[in-house]
DSSP file (Angstrom, degrees, kcal/mol; ACC not computed):
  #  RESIDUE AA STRUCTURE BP1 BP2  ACC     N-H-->O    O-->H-N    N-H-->O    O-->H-N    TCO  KAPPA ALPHA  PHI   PSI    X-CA   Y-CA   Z-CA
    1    1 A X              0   0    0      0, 0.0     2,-0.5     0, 0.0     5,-0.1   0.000 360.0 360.0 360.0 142.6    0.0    0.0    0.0
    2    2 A X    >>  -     0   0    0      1,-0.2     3,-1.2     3,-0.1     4,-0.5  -0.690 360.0-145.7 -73.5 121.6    1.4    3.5   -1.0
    3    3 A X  T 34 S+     0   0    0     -2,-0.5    -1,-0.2     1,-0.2     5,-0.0   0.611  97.4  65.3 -67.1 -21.5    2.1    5.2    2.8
    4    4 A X  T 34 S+     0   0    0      1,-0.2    -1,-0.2     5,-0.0     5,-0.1   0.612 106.9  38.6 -97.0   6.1    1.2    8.5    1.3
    5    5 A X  T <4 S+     0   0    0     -3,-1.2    -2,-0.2     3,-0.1    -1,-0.2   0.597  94.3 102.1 -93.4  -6.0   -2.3    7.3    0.7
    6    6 A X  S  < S-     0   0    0     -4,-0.5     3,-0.1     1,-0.1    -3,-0.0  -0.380  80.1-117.9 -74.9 150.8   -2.7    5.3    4.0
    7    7 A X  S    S+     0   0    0      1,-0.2     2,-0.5    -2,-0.1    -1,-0.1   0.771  98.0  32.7 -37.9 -37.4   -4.9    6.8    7.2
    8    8 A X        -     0   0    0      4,-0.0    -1,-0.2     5,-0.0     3,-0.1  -0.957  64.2-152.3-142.0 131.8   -1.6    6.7    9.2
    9    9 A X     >  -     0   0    0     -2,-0.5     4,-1.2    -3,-0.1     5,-0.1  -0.379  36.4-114.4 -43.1 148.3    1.8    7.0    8.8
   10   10 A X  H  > S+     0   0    0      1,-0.2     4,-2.5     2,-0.1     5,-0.5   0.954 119.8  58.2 -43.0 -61.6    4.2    5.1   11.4
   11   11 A X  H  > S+     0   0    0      2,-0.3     4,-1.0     1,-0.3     5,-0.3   0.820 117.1  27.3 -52.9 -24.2    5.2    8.5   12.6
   12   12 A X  H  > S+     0   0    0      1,-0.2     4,-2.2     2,-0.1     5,-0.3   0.849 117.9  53.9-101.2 -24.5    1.5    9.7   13.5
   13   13 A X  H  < S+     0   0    0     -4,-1.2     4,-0.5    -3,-0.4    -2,-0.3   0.648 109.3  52.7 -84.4  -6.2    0.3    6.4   14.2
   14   14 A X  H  X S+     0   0    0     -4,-2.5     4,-1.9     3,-0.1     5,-0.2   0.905 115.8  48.4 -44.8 -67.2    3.8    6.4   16.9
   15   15 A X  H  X>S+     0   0    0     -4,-1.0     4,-2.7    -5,-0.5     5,-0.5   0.989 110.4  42.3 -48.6 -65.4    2.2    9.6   18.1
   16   16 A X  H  X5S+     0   0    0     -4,-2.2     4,-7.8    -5,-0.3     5,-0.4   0.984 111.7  52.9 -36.9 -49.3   -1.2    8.6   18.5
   17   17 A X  H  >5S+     0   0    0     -4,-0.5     4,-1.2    -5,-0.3    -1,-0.3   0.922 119.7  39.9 -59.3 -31.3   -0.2    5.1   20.3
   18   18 A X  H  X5S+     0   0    0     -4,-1.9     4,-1.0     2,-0.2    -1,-0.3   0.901 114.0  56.2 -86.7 -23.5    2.2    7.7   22.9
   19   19 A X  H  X5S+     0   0    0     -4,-2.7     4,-1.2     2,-0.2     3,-0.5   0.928 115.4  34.8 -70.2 -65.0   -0.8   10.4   22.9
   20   20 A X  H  <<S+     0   0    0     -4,-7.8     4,-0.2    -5,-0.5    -1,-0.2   0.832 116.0  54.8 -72.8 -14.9   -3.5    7.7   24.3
   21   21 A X  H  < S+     0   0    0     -4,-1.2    -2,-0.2    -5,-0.4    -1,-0.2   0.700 105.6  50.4 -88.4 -19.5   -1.0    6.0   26.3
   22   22 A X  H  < S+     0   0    0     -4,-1.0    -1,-0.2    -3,-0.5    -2,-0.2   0.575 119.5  42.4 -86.4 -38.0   -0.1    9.4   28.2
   23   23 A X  S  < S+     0   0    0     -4,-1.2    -2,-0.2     1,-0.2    -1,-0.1   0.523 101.2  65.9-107.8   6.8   -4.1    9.8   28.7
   24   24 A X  S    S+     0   0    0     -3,-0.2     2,-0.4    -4,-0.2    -1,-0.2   0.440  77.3  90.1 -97.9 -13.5   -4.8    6.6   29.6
   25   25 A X  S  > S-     0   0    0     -4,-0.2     4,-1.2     1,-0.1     0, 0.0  -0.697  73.0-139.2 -72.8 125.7   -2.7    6.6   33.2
   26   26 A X  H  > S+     0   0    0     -2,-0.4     4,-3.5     1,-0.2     5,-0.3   0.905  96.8  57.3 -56.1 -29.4   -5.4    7.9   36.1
   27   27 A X  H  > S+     0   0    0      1,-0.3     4,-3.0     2,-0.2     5,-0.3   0.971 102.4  45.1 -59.6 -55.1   -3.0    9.8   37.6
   28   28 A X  H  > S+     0   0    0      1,-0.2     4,-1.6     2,-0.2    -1,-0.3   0.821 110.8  63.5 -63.1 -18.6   -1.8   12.2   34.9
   29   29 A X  H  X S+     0   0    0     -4,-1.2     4,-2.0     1,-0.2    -2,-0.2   0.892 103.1  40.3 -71.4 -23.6   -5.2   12.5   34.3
   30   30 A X  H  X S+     0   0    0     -4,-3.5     4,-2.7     2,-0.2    -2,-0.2   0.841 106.7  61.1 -65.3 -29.8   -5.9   13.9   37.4
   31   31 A X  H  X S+     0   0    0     -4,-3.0     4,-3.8    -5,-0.3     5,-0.2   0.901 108.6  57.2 -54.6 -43.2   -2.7   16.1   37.3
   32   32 A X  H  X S+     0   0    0     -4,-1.6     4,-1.4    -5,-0.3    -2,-0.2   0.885 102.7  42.4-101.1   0.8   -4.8   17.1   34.4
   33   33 A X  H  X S+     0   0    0     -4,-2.0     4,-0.5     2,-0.2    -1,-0.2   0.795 115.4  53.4 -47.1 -39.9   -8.2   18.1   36.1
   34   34 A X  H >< S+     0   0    0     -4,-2.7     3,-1.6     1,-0.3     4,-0.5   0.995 115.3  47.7 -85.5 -44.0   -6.0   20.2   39.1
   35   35 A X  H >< S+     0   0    0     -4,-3.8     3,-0.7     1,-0.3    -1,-0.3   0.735 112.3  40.4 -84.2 -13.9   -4.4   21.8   36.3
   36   36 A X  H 3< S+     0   0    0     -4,-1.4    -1,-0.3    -5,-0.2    -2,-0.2   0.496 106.6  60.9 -70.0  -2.5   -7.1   22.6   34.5
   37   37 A X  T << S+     0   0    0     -3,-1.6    -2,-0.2    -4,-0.5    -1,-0.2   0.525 119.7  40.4 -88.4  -7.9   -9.3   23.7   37.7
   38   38 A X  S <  S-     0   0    0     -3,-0.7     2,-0.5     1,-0.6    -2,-0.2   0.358  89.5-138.9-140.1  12.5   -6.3   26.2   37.8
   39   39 A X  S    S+     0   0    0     -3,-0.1    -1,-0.6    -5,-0.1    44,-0.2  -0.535  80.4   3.5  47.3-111.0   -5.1   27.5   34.8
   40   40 A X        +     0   0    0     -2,-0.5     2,-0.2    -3,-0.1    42,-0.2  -0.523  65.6 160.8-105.0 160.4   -1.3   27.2   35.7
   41   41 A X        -     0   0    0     40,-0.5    40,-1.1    -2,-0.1    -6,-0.1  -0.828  29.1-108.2-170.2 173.8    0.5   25.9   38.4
   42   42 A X     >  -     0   0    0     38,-0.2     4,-1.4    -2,-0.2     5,-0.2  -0.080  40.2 -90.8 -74.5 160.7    4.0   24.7   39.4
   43   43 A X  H  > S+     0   0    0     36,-0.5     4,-1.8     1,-0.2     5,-0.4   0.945 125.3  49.6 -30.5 -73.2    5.9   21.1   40.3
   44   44 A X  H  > S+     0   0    0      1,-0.2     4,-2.3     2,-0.2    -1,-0.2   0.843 102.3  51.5 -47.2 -43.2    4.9   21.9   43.9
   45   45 A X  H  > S+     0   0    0     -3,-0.2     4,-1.6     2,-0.2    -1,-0.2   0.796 116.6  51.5 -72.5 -20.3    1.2   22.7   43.9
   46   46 A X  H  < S+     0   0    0     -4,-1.4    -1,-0.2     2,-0.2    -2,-0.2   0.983 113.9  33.8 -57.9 -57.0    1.0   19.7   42.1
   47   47 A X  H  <>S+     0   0    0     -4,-1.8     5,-2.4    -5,-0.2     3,-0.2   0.753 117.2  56.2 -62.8 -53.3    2.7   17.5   44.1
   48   48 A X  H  <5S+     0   0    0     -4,-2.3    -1,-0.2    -5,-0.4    -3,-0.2   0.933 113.2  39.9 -50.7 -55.7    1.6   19.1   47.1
   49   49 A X  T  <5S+     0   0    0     -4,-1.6    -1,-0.2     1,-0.2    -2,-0.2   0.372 116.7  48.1 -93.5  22.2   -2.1   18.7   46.2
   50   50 A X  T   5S-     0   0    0     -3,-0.2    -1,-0.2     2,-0.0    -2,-0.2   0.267 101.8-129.7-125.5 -22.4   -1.9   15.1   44.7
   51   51 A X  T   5 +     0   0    0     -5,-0.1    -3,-0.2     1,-0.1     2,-0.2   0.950  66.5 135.6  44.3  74.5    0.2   13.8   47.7
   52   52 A X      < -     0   0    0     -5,-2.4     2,-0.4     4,-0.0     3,-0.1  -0.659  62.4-104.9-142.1 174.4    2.4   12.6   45.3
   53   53 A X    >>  -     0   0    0      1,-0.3     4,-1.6    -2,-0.2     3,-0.9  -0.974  43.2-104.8-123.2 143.8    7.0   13.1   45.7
   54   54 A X  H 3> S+     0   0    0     -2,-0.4     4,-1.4     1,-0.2    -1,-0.3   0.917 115.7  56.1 -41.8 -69.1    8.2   15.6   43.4
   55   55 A X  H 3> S+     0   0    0      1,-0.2     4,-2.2     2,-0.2    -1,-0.2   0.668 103.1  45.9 -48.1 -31.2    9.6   12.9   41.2
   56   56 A X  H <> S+     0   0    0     -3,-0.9     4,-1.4     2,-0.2     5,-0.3   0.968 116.2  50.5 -60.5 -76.2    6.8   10.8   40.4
   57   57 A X  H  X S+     0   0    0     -4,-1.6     4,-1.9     2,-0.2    -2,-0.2   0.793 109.6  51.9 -41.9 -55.6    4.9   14.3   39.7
   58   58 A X  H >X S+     0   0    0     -4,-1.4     3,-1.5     1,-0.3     4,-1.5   0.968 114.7  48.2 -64.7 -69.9    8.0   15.6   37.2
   59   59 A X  H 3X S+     0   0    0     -4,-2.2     4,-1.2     1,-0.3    -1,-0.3   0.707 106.5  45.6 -39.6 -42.6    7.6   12.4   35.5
   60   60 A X  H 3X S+     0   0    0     -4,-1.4     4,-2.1    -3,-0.2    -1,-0.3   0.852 115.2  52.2 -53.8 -39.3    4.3   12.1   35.0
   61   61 A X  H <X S+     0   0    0     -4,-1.9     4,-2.1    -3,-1.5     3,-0.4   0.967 110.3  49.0 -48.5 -62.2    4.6   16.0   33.8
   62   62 A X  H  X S+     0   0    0     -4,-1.5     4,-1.0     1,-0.3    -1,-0.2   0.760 104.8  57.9 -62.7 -32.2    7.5   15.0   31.3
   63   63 A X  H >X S+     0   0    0     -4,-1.2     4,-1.2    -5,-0.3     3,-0.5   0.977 116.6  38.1 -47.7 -67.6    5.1   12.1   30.1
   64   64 A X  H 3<>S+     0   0    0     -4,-2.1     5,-1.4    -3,-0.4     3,-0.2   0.781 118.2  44.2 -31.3 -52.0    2.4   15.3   29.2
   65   65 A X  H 3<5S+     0   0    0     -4,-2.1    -1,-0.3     1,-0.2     3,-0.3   0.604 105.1  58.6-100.8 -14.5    4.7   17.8   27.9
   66   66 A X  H <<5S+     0   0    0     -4,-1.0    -1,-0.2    -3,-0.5    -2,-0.2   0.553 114.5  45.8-100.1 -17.1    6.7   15.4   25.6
   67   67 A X  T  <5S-     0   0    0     -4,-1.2    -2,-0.2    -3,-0.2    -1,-0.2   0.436 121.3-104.6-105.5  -3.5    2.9   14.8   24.0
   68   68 A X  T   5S+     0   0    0     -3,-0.3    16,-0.3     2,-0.3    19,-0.2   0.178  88.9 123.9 102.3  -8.6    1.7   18.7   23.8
   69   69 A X  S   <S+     0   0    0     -5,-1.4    15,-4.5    -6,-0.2     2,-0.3   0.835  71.8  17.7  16.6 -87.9   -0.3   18.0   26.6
   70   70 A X  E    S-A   83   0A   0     13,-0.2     2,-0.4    -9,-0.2    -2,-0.3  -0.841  70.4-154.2-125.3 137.0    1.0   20.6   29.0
   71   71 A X  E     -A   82   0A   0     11,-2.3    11,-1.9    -2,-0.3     2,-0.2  -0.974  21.6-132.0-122.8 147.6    2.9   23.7   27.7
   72   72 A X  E     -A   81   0A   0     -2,-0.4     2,-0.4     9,-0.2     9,-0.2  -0.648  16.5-164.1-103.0 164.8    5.4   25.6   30.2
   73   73 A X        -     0   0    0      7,-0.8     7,-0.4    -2,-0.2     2,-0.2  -0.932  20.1-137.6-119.4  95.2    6.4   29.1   31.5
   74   74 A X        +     0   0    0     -2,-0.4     2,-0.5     5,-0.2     5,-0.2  -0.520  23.5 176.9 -27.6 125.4    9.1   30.0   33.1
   75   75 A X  B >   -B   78   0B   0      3,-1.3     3,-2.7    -2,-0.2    -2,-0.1  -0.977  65.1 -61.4-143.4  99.0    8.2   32.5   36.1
   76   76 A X  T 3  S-     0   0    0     -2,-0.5    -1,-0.2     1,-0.3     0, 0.0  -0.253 118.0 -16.0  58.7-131.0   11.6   33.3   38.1
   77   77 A X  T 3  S+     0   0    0     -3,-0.1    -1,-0.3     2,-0.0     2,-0.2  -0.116 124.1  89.5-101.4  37.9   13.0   30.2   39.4
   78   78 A X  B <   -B   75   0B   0     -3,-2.7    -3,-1.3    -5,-0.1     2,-0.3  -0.836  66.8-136.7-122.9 154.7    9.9   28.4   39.0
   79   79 A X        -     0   0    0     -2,-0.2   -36,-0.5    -5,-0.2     2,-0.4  -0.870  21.0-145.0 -98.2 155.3    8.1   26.1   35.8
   80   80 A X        -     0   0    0     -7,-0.4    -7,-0.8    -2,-0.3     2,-0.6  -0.910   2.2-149.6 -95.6 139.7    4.5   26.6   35.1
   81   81 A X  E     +A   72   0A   0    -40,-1.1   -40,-0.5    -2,-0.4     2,-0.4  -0.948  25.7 167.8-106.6 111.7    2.4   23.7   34.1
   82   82 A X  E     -A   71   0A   0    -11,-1.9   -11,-2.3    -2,-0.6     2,-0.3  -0.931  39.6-110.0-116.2 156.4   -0.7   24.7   31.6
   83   83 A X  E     -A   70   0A   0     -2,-0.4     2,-1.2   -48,-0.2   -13,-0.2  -0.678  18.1-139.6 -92.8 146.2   -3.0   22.4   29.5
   84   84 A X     >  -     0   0    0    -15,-4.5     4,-2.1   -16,-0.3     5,-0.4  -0.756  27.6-172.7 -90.7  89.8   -2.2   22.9   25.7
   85   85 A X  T  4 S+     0   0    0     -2,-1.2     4,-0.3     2,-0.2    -1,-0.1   0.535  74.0  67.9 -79.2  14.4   -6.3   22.7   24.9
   86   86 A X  T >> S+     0   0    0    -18,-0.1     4,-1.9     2,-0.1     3,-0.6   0.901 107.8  37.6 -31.0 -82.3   -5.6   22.6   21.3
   87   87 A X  T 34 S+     0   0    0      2,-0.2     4,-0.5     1,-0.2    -2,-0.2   0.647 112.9  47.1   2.4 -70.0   -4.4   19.9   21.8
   88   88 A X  T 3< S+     0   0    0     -4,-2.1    -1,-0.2     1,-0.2     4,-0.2   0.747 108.0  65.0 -80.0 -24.9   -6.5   18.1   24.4
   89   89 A X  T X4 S+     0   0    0     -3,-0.6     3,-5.3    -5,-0.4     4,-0.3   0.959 104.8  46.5 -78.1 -44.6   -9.6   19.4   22.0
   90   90 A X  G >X S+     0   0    0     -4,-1.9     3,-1.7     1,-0.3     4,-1.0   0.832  87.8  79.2 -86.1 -24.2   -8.1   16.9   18.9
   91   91 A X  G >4 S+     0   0    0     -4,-0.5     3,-1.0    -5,-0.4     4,-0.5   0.885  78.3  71.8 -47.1 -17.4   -7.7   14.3   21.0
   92   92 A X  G <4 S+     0   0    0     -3,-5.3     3,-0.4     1,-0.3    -1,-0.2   0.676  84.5  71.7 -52.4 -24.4  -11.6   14.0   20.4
   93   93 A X  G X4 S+     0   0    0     -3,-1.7     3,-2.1    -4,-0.3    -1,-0.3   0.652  80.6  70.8 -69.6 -42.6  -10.7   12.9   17.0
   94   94 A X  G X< S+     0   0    0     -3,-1.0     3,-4.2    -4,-1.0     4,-0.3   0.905  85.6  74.0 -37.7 -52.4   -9.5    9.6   18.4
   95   95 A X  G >  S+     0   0    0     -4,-0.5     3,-1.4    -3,-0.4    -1,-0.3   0.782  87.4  55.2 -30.0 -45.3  -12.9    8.7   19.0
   96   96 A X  G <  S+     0   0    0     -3,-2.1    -1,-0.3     1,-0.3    -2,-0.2   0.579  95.3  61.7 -87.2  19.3  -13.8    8.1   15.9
   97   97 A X  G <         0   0    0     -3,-4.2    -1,-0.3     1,-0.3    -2,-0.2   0.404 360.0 360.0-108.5  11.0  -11.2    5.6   15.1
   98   98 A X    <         0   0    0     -3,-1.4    -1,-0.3    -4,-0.3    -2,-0.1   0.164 360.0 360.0 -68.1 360.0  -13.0    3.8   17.9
């Protein structure tokens, strides 16, 4: 089959497979409720409000942001965590390959 006629590519169907697998864990989804209930917040309010240790919480994050997830800010010496809803919004799309 010619690849520039198929439905997926490897490379988006890669994507997809890391996209649902990133939204299928509960946790990061809850990471992504607090942060949406809160427009931004940092490694600590996360962590903090999750009862989670910073590392788990930066991993899960790096899981997020490595899929367009979550985009960051620098603020001083701090990161911001925000949801990329572009993003989150196309995920809908999956659905129909359901």
């Amino acid at each position: 089959m010619d690849q520039s006629n198929s439905l997926f590519d490897d490379q988006k169907l890669q994507f997809s497979c890391e996209l649902v697998r990133a939204l299928a864990h509960p946790l990061r989804l809850r990471m992504i409720s607090l942060i949406d209930s809160n427009d931004s917040l940092c490694v600590h309010d996360i962590f903090a409000a999750l009862q989670l240790e910073q590392s788990v919480t930066s991993q899960h994050l790096r899981i997020l942001r490595n899929v367009g997830l979550v985009q960051t800010q620098r603020r001083g010496k701090f990161i911001y965590y925000m949801l990329n809803y572009p993003r989150l919004e196309a995920t809908h799309s999956l659905k129909r390959l359901a």
